[in-house]
C-alpha positions in Angstrom: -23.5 1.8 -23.4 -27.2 2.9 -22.0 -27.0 6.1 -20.1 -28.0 4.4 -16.5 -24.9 1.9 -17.0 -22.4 4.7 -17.6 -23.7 6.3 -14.5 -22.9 3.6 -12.7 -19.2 2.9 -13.8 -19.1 6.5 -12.7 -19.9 6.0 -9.1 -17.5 5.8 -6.5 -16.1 3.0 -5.4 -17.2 3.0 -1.9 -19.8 5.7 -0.3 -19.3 7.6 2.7 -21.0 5.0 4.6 -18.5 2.2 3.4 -15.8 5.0 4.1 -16.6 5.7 7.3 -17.3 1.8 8.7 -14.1 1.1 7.6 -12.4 4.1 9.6 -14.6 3.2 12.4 -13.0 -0.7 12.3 -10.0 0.6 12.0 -9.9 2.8 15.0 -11.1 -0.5 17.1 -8.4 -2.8 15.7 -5.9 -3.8 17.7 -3.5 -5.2 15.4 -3.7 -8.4 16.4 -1.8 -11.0 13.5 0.1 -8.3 11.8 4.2 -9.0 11.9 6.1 -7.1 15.1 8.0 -5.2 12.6 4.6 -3.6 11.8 3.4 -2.8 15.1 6.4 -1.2 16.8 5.7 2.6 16.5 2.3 2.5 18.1 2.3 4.6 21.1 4.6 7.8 20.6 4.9 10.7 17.5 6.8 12.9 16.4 10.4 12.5 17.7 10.4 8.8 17.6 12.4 8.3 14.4 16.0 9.6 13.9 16.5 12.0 11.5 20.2 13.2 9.8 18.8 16.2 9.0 18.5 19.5 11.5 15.8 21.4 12.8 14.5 22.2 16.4 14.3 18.5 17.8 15.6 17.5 21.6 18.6 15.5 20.4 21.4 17.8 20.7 23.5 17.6 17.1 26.3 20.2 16.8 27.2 23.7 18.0 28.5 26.1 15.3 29.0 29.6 14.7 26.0 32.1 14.9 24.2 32.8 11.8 21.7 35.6 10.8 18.1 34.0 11.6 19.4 31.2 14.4 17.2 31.5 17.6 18.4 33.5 20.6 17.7 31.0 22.7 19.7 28.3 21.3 23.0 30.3 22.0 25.8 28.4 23.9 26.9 31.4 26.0 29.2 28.9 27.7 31.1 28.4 24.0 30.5 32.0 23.2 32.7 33.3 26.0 35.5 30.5 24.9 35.7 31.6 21.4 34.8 35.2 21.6 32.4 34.8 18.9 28.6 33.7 19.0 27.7 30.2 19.0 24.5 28.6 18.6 23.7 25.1 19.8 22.0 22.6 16.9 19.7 19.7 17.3 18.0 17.0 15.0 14.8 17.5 13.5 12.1 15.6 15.1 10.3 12.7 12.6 6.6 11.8 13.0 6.4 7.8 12.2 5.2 7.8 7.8 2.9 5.1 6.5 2.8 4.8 2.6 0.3 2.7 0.6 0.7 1.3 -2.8 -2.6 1.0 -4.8 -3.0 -0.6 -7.2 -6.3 0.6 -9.7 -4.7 -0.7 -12.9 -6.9 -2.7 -15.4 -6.4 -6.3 -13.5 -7.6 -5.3 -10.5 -10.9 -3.7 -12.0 -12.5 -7.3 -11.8 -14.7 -9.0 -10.0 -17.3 -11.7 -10.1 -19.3 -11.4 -7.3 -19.7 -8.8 -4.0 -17.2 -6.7 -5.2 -14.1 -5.7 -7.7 -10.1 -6.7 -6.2 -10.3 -2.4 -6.6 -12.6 -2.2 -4.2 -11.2 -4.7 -1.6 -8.3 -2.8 -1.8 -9.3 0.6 -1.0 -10.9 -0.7 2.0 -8.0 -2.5 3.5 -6.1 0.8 2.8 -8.3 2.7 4.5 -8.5 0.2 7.7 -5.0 0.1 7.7 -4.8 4.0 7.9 -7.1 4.7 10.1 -5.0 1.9 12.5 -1.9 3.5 11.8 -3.1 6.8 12.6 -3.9 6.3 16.2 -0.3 6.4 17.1 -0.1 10.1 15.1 1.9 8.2 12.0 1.9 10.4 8.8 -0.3 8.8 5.9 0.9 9.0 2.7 -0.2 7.1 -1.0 1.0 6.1 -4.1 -1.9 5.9 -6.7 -1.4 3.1 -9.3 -4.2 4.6 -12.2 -3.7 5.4 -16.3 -1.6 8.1 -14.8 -0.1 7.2 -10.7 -0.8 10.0 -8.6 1.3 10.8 -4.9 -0.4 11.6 -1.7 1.8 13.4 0.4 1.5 12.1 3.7 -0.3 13.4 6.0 -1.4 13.6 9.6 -4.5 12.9 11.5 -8.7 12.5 10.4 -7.2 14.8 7.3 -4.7 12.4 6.1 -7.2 9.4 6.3 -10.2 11.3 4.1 -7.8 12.1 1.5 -6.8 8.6 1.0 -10.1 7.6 1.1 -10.6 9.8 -1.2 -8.4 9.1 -3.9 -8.4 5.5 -3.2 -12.6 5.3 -3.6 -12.4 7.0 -6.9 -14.8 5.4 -9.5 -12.7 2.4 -11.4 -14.2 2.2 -14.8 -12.9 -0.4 -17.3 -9.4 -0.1 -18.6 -6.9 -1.0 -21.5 -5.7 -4.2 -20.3 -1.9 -3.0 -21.4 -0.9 -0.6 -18.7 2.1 2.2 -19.3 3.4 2.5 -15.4 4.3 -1.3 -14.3 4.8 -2.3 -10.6 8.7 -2.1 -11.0 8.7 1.5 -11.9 5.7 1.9 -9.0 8.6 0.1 -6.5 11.7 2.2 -7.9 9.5 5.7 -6.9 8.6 4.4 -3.4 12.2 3.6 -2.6 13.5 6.6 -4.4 10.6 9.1 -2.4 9.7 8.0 1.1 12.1 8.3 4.6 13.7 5.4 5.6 12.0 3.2 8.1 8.5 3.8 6.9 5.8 1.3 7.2 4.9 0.6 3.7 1.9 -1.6 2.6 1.5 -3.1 -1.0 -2.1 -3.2 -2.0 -2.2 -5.3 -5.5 -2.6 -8.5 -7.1 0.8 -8.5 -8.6 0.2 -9.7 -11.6 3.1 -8.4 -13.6 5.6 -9.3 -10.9 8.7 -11.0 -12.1 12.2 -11.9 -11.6 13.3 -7.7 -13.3 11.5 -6.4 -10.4 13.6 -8.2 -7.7 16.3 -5.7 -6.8 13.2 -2.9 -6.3 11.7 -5.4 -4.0 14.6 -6.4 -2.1 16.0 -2.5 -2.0 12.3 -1.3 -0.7 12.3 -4.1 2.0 15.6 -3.6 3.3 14.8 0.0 3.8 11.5 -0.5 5.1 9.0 -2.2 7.0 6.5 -3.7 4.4 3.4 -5.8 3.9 2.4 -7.2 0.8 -1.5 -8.1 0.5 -2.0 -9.7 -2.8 -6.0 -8.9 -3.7 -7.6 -11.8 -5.5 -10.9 -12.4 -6.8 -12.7 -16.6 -5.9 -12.8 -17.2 -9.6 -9.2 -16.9 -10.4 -8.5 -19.3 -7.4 -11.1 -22.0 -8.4 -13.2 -22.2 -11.7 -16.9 -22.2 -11.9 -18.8 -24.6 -13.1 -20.5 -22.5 -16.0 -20.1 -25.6 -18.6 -18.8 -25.1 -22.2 -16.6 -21.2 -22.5 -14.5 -20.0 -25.0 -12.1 -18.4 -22.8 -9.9 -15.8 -24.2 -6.2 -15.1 -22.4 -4.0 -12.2 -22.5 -3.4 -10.2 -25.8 -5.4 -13.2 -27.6 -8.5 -10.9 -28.7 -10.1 -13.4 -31.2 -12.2 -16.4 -30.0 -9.6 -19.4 -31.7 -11.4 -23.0 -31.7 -9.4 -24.5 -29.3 -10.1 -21.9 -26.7 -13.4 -23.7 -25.6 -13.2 -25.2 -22.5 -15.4 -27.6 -19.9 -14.9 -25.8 -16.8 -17.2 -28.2 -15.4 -14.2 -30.5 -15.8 -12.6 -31.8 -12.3 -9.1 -32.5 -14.5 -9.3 -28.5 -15.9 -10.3 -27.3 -12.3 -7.9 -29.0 -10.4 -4.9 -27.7 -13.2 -6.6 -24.2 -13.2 -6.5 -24.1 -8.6 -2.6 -25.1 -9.2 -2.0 -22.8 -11.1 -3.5 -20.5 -8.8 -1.5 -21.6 -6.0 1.6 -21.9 -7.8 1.6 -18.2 -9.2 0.6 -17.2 -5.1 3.7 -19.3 -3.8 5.9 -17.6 -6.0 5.1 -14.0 -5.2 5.3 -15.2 -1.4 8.6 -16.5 -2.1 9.8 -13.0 -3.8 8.8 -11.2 -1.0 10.3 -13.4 1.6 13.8 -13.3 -0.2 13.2 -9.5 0.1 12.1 -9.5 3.9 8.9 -8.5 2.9 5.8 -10.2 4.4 3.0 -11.5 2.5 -0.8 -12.5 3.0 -3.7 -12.9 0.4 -7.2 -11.6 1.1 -9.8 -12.4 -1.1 -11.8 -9.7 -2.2 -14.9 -11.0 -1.5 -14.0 -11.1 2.3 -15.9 -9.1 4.5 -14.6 -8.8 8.2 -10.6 -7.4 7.5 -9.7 -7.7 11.2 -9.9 -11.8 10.8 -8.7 -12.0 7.4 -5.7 -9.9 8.4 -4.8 -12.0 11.4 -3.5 -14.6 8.9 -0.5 -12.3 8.4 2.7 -14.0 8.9 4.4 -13.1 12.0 
């Protein structure tokens, strides 16, 4: 590989230009077309999720006995003087609203055939969504789909936006197409590692989804409030007209003779768009059996705010 070329697979994906339009379009969004589910939390902060656990909230939990390190001024004189011992009044921890993102950089979505790679698209839309999200002081958190998946802990505020920018943005060079971490064990650490209630949003083109992974989906959707964007690329929804190909599929690495095919042919196109279509229907119908809505961007779409207003309400 020449020098210049390496350089280039190298590169970021986006640039802090890219970064900071997209955090810019984000702050000006409205929301408008994603489901209610996903737009609930928008004006408060911290405090407007129950928590179990206890801390120095408003919400009045328990009083107990004093303990070495409890505040003065929580002491419930008026139980004190009943029992004759100190008592100290308890509340629940206050919860800032958490948004986590699922990325997906695997080797499928490193491809693209025009403006840009599915990769790309995808770290975009993440960081719109963020930036969104962040205006009502929710908590940004990530979970990095590469060779090896990396957490974000979430995150508050302009701080919790540039890291996932960050991370998301990192240059995508070409990978193995056999990937070690699959989507299921990506869904299983989400469920297992994020508060209940979170808004959770699924950036990836699926392609290894399949019946094993249904309990993960169902379990994260019933727990959550999730969106799943499947990322494609225009020439695995319709085939281009480049004439005579020997096409190779899968883990079929040698060109075989009857691998050439006329993509100019309207009988191959047509099968090759159903196909398409049929693989998106199914994912769509996963996710609706697991109360999870769905939408598909294209990843050569430019404006996010209209693409996502197709969102399923």
């Amino acid at each position: 590989m020449r020098r210049k070329d390496l350089q280039r697979l190298q590169q970021p994906l986006l640039d802090s230009q890219a970064i900071n339009q997209c955090i810019q379009h984000g702050h000006q969004w409205n929301g408008d077309g994603l489901p209610l589910s996903m737009r609930e939390i928008r004006l408060g902060g911290s405090g407007d999720l129950s928590s179990t656990q206890q801390g120095s909230g408003i919400d009045f939990s328990e009083t107990r006995p004093y303990q070495p390190g409890d505040e003065p001024r929580h002491i419930n004189w008026r139980a004190t003087a009943r029992t004759g011992k100190p008592q100290v009044r308890v509340f629940h921890k206050d919860l800032s609203p958490q948004c986590y993102f699922l990325i997906d950089r695997r080797a499928s979505m490193r491809f693209g055939t025009r403006s840009r790679l599915k990769v790309t698209q995808a770290a975009r839309l993440s960081i719109f969504l963020a930036s969104w999200e962040a205006q009502a002081g929710t908590e940004l958190g990530a979970l990095i789909l590469n060779e090896t998946p990396k957490w974000q802990t979430a995150t508050n505020g302009q701080q919790g936006i540039y890291q996932l920018a960050k991370f998301a943005s990192l240059a995508a060079p070409p990978l193995d197409i056999h990937s070690t971490f699959s989507l299921k064990r990506a869904l299983s650490l989400l469920t297992k590692q994020i508060p209940q209630g979170s808004h959770v949003y699924l950036l990836s083109d699926f392609y290894d989804l399949n019946n094993e992974m249904q309990a993960q989906l169902y379990e994260l959707g019933q727990q959550h409030r999730v969106l799943a964007i499947h990322i494609y690329d225009a020439a695995e929804r319709q085939l281009s007209n480049a004439g005579h190909l020997n096409l190779c599929w899968g883990e079929q690495h040698g060109l075989e003779s009857n691998s050439l095919v006329d993509t100019g042919s309207h009988k191959i196109q047509k099968a090759y768009q159903f196909s398409f279509n049929e693989r998106q229907q199914n994912i769509k119908q996963r996710c609706k059996k697991s109360g999870i809505h769905f939408i598909s961007i294209c990843s050569q779409t430019d404006n996010l705010a209209e693409a996502l207003q197709a969102t399923e309400k």
